[in-house]
ZAMIBA-679128 format. One record per residue (C-alpha): residue number from 1; residue in three letters; x, y, z. Coordinates in steps of 0.05 Angstrom, whole numbers. Each point is the difference from the previous one (the first is absolute). Last residue first. Example, Ala and Ser with C-alpha at 12.3 -4.5 7.8 and 13.67 -1.06 7.14 Angstrom:
[node 2,'SER',[273,-21,143]]
[node 1,'ALA',[-27,-69,13]]
***
This chain:
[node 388,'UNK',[1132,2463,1660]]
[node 387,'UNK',[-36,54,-9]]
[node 386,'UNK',[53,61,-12]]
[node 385,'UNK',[42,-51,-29]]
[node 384,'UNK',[-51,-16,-54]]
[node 383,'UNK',[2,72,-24]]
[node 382,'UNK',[64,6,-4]]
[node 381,'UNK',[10,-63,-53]]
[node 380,'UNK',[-55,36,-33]]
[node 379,'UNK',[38,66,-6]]
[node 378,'UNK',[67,-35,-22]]
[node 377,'UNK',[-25,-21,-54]]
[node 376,'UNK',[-42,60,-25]]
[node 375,'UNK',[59,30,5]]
[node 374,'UNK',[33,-45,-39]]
[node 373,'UNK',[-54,4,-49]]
[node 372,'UNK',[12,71,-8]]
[node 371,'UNK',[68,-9,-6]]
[node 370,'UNK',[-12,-42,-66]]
[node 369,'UNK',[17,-71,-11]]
[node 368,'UNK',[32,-12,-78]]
[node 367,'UNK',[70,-20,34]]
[node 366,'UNK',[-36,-53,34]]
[node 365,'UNK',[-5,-24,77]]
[node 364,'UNK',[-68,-8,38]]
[node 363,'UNK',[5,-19,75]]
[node 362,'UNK',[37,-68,24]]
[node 361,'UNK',[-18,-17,63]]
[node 360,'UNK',[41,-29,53]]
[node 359,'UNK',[-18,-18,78]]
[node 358,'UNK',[3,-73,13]]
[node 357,'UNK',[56,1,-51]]
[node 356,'UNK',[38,43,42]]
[node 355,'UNK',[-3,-41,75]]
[node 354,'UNK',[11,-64,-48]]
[node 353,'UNK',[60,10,-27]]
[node 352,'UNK',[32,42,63]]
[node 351,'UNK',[-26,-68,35]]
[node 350,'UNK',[30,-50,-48]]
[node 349,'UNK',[2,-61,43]]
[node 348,'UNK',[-56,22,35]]
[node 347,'UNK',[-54,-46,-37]]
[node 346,'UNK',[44,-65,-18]]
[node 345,'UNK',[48,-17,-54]]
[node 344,'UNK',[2,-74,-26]]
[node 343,'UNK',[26,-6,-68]]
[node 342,'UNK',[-61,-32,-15]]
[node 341,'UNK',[-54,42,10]]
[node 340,'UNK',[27,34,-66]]
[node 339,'UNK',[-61,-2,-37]]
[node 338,'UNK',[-37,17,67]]
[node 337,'UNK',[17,63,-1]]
[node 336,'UNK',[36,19,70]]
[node 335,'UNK',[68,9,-21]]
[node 334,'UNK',[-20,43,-68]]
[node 333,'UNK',[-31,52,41]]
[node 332,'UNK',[-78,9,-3]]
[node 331,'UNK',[-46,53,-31]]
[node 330,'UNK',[60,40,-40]]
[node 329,'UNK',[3,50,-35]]
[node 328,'UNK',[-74,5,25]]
[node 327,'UNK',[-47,46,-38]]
[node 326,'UNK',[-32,66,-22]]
[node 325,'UNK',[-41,33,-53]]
[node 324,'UNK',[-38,60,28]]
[node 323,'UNK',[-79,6,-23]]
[node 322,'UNK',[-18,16,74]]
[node 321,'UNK',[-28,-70,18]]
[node 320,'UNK',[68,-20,-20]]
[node 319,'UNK',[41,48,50]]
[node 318,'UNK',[-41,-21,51]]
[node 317,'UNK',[8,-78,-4]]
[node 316,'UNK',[65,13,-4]]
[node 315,'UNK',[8,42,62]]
[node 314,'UNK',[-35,-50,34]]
[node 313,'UNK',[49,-63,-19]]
[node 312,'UNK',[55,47,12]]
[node 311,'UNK',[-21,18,70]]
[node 310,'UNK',[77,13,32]]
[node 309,'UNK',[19,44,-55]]
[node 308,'UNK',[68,-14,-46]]
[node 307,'UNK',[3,34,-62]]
[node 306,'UNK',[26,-27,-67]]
[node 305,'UNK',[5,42,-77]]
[node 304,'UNK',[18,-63,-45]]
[node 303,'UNK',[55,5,-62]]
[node 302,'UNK',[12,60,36]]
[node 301,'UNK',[67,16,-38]]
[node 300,'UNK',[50,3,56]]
[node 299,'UNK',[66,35,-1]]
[node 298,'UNK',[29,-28,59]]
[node 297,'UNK',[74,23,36]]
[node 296,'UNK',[-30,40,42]]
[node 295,'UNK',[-47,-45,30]]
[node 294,'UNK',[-80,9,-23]]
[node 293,'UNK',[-52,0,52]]
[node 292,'UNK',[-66,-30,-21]]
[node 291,'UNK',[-64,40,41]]
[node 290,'UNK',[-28,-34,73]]
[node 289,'UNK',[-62,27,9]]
[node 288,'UNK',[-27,13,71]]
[node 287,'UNK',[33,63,9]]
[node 286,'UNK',[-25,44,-65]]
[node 285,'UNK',[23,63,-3]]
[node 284,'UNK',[46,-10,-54]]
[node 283,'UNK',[-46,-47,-38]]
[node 282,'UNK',[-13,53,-48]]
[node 281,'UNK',[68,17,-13]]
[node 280,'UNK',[23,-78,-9]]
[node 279,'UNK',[-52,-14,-51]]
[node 278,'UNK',[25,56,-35]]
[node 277,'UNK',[67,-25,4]]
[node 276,'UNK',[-14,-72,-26]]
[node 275,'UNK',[-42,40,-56]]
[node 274,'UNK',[63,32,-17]]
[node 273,'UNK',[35,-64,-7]]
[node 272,'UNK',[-51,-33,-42]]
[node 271,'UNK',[8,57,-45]]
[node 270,'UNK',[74,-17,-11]]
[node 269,'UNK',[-18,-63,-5]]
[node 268,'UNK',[-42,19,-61]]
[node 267,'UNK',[47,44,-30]]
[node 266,'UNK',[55,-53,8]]
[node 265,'UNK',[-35,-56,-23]]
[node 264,'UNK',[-21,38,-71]]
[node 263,'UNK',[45,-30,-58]]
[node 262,'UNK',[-15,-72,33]]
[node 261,'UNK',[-65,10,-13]]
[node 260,'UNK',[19,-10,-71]]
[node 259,'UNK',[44,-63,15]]
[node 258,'UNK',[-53,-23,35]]
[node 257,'UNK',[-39,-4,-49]]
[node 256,'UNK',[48,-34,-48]]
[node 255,'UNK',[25,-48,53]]
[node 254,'UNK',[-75,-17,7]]
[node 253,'UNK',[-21,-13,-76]]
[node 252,'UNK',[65,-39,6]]
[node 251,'UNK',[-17,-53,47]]
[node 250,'UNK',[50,-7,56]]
[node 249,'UNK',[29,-81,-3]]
[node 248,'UNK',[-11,-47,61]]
[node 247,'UNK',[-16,-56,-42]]
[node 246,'UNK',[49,-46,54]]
[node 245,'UNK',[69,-38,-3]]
[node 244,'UNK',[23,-61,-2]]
[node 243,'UNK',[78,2,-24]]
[node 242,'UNK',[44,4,-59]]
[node 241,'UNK',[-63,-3,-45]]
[node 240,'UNK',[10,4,-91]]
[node 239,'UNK',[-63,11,-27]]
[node 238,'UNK',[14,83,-12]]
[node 237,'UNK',[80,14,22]]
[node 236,'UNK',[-1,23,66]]
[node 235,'UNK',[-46,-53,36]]
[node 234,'UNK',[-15,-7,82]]
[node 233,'UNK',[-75,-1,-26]]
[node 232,'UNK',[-8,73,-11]]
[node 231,'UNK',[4,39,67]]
[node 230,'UNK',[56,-47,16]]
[node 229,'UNK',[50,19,-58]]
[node 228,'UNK',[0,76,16]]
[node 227,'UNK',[5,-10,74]]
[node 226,'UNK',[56,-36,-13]]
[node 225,'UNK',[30,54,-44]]
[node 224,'UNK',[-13,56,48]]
[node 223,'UNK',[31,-45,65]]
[node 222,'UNK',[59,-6,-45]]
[node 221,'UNK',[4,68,-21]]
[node 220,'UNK',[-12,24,87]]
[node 219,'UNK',[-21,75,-2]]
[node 218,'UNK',[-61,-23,4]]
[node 217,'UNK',[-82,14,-4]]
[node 216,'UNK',[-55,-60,-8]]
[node 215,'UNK',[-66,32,-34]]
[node 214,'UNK',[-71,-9,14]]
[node 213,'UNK',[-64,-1,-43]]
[node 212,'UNK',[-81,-5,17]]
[node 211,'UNK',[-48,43,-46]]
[node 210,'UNK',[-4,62,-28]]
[node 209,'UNK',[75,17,28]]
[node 208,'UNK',[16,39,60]]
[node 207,'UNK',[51,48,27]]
[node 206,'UNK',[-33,33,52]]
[node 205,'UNK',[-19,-75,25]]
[node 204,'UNK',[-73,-2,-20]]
[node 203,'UNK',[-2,-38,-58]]
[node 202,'UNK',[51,-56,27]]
[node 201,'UNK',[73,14,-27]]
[node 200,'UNK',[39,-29,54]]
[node 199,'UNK',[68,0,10]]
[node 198,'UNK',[51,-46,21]]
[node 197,'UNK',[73,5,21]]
[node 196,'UNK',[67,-29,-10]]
[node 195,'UNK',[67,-13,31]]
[node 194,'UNK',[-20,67,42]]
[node 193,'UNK',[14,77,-2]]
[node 192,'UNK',[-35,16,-56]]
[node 191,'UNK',[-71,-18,7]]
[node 190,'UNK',[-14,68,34]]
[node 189,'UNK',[27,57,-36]]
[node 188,'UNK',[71,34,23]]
[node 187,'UNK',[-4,69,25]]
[node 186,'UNK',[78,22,10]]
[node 185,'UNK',[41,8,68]]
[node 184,'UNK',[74,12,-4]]
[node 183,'UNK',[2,35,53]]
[node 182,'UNK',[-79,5,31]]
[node 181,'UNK',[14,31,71]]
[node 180,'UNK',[12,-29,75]]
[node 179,'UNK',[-61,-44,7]]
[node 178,'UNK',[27,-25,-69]]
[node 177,'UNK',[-33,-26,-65]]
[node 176,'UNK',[47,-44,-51]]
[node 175,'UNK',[-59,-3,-48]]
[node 174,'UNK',[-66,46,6]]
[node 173,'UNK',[-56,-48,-14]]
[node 172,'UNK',[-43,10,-62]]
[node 171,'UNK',[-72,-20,-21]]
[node 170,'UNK',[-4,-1,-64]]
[node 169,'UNK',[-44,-56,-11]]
[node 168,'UNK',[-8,-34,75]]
[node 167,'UNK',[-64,-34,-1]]
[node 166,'UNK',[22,-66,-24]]
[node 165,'UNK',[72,11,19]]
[node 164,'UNK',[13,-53,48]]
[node 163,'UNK',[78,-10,-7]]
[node 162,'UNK',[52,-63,6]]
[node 161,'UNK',[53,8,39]]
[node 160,'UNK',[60,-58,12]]
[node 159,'UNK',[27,-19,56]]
[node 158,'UNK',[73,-5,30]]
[node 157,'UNK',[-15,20,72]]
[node 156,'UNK',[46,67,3]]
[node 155,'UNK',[-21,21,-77]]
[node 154,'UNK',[-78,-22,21]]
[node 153,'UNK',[10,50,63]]
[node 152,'UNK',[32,59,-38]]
[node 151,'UNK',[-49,-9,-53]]
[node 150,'UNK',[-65,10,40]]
[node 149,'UNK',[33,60,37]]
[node 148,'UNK',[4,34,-67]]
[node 147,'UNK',[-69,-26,-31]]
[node 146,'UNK',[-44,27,59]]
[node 145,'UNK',[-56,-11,-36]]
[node 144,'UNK',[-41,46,-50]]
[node 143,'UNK',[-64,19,1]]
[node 142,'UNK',[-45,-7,-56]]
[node 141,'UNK',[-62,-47,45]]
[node 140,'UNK',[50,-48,21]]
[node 139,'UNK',[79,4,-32]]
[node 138,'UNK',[6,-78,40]]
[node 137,'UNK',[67,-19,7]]
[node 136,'UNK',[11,-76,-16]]
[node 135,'UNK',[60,-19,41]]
[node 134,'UNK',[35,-72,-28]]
[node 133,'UNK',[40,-53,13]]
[node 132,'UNK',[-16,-21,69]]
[node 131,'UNK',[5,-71,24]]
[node 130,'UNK',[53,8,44]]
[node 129,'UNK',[-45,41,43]]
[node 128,'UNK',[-13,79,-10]]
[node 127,'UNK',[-57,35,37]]
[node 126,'UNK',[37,28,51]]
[node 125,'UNK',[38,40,-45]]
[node 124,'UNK',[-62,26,-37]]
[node 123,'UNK',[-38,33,68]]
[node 122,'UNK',[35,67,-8]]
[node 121,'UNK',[-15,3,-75]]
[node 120,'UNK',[-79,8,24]]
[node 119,'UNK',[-33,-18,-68]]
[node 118,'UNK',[-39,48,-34]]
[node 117,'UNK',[-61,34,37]]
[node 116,'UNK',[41,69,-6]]
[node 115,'UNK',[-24,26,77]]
[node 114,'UNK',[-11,-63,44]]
[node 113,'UNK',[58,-32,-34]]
[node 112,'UNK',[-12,-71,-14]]
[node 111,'UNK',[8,-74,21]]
[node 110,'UNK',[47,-56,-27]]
[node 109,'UNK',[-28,-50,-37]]
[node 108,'UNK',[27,-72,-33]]
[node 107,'UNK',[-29,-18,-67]]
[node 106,'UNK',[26,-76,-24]]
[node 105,'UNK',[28,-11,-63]]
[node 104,'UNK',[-13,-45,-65]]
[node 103,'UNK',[-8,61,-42]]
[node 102,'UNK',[-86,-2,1]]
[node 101,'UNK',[16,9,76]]
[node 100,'UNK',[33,55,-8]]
[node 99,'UNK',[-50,30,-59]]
[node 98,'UNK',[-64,-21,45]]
[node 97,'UNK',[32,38,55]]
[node 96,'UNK',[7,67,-28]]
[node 95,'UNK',[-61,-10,-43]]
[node 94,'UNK',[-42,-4,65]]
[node 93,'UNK',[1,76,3]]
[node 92,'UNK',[42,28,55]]
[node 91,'UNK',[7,15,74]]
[node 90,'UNK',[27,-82,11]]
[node 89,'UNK',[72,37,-3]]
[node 88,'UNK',[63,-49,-40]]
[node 87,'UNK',[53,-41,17]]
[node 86,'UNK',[11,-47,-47]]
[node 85,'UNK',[23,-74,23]]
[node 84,'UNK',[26,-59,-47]]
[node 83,'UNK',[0,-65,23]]
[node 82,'UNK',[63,-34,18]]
[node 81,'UNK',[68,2,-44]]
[node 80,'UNK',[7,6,-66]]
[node 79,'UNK',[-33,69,-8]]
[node 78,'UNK',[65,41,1]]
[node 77,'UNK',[29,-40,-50]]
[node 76,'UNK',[-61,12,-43]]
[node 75,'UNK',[28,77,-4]]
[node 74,'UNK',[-43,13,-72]]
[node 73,'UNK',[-51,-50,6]]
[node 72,'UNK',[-30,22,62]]
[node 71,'UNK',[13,72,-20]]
[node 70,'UNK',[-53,-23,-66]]
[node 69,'UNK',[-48,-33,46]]
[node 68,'UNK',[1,63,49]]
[node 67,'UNK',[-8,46,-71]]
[node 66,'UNK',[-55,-42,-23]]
[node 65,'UNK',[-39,-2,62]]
[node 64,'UNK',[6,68,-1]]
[node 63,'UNK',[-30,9,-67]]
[node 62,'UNK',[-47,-52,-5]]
[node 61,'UNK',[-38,37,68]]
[node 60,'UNK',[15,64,-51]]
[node 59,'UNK',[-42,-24,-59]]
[node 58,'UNK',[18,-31,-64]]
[node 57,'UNK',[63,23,-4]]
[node 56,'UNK',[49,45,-38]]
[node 55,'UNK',[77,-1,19]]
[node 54,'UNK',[36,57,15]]
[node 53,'UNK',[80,10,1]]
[node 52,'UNK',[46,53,15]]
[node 51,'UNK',[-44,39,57]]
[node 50,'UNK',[1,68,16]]
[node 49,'UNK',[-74,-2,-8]]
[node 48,'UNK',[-18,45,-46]]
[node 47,'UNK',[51,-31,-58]]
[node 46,'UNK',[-22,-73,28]]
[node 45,'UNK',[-73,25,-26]]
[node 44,'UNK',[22,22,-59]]
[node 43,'UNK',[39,-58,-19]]
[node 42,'UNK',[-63,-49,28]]
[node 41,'UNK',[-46,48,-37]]
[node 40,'UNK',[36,-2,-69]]
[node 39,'UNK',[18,-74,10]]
[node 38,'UNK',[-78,-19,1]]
[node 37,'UNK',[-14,43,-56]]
[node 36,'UNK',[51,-31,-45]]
[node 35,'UNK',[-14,-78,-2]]
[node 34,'UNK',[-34,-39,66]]
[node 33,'UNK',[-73,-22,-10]]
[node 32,'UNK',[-45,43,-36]]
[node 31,'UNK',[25,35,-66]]
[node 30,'UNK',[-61,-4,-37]]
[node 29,'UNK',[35,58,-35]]
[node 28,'UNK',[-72,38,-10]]
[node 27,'UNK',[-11,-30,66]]
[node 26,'UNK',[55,25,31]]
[node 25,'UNK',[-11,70,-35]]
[node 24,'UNK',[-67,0,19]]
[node 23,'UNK',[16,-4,71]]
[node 22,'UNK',[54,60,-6]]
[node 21,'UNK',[-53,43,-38]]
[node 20,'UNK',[-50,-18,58]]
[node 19,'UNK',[48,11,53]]
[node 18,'UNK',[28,77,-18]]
[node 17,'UNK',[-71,23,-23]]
[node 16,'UNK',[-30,-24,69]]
[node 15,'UNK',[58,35,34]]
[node 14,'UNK',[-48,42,46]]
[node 13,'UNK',[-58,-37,-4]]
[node 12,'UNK',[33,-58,18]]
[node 11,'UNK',[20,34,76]]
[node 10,'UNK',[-68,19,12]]
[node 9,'UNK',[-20,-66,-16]]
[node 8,'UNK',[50,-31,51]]
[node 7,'UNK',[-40,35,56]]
[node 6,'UNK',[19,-31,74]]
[node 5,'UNK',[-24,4,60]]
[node 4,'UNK',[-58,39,-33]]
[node 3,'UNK',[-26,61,38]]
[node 2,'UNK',[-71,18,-17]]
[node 1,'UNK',[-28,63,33]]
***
């Protein structure tokens, strides 16, 4: 049996009618940059979000960095003083990072929970110098952070939040959560609890586009309008520049497709979620694999489905020579890539970090997968523990 880690064909083939008459309407229009598709999807989008503004990128590393330059902007007076600091987790892709430092700021990192992979809140605090402006929360592999206890320490330090969304559509986080019972609780999306977020739109994100795209997300008008202006040369009014911006601009073949797949994301992370739990039952009786654990106040949308075995490197090499599409999410923290040798970390200085990433693998993951093939799965990944 064949198991993809990912099919996007089976997922054209089922609203290939819906994209092609959408892309030939574009081109009929040749309506390509900006104009009327590209503000349906980024209204629709900020509809399903929760979110009152959305701005279309290029890509989602252009994105974030966009929304960190944009909250620079916004509160410069609390970027006077000193280099900027975000604090941040190195368990991500190098995007994260890039986009800080792209802003002009420096990444700081805190280590992560053993069971959610997102950052350890309970290590934040300690983190924070004068320098500090900004936490960067992490929504890694569909999973939301721990956006409550995230706010209550930014509201007592006086920073700012800025959200990474990229594989995070729809993934919800229950709001005003309690130990002692959810009054006044409600299921807020991811992207809007912060000054501003950023999204990614990569092809295989579960909401993808046919090609690279991104989109900044805020409740903040000024941040919105900013964000606006940058994305297409720091200029409102056409040849006329307030500022240097960037080309940053969503294509509008791309906001119209995703603007159609848009119309399905719930089904399909729906389906991701029930292949999460069927993953889960047939790894019940498995000890040596470590399954994702979901908090209570998490809705997840499986952007990535991650276990943790102590042989990754063999278990991958397994899976592939049995027709099962797998891979690292990711091969090597952020603090000890050699891009960012520079800010000085050290092996051990992230040991929850590095203890999990040693041992991650990222199995297939796709609302088109079929039980059988999660079976299959979860047979071959049996099958080398028995010998290994």
């Amino acid at each position: 049996m064949n198991v993809p880690f990912l099919d996007l064909k089976a997922q054209y083939k089922v609203i290939k009618s819906e994209v092609d008459t959408k892309i030939q309407e574009v081109i009929d229009n040749t309506a390509f940059v900006m104009g009327k598709y590209l503000q349906s999807f980024e209204d629709s989008f900020a509809t399903y979000q929760g979110i009152d503004n959305v701005i279309g990128t290029n890509s989602g590393t252009s994105a974030l960095a966009a929304a960190l330059m944009a909250v620079r902007q916004i509160h410069h007076d609390r970027f006077a003083a000193g280099h900027a600091e975000v604090i941040t987790t190195s368990n991500t892709f190098i995007a994260t990072t890039e986009a800080i430092v792209q802003a002009g700021m420096m990444p700081t990192f805190v280590d992560i929970d053993e069971m959610s992979y997102n950052m350890d809140v309970g290590l934040i605090e300690s983190a924070i110098t004068e320098n500090t402006r900004i936490i960067l929360p992490v929504h890694l592999y569909g999973q939301p952070a721990d956006m409550n206890a995230i706010q209550k320490i930014a509201d007592k330090h006086d920073l700012l939040i800025v959200e990474d969304c990229a594989q995070a559509h729809g993934a919800r986080y229950l709001d005003g959560w309690s130990l002692n019972g959810n009054n006044q609780s409600n299921w807020k999306c991811v992207g809007s609890f912060g000054a501003a977020s950023g999204f990614s739109f990569y092809p295989g994100k579960n909401l993808g586009a046919f090609g690279d795209g991104g989109a900044v997300g805020t409740n903040d008008q000024t941040i919105a309008e900013f964000t606006k202006m940058y994305r297409d040369h720091g200029s409102k009014i056409k040849y006329e520049h307030d500022f240097i911006g960037s080309t940053d601009r969503l294509d509008s073949l791309q906001a119209a497709i995703l603007e159609v797949k848009l119309n399905h994301l719930n089904e399909w992370n729906e389906k991701r979620r029930q292949n999460a739990k069927l993953y889960e039952k047939y790894f019940a009786d498995v000890d040596e694999v470590i399954t994702p654990k979901v908090p209570a106040w998490a809705e997840p949308v499986w952007h990535l489905y991650v276990i943790r075995v102590k042989d990754r490197a063999g278990l991958l090499k397994h899976l592939q020579e049995n027709g099962i599409g797998c891979g690292y999410h990711y091969k090597l923290p952020i603090h000890l890539q050699p891009a960012f040798s520079f800010l000085g970390y050290e092996e051990g200085d992230l040991p929850v970090t590095e203890k999990v990433m040693r041992e991650i693998i990222s199995l297939p993951m796709f609302a088109e997968l079929e039980e059988e093939q999660i079976k299959y799965t979860v047979e071959k990944v049996k099958e080398f523990l028995k010998t290994s």
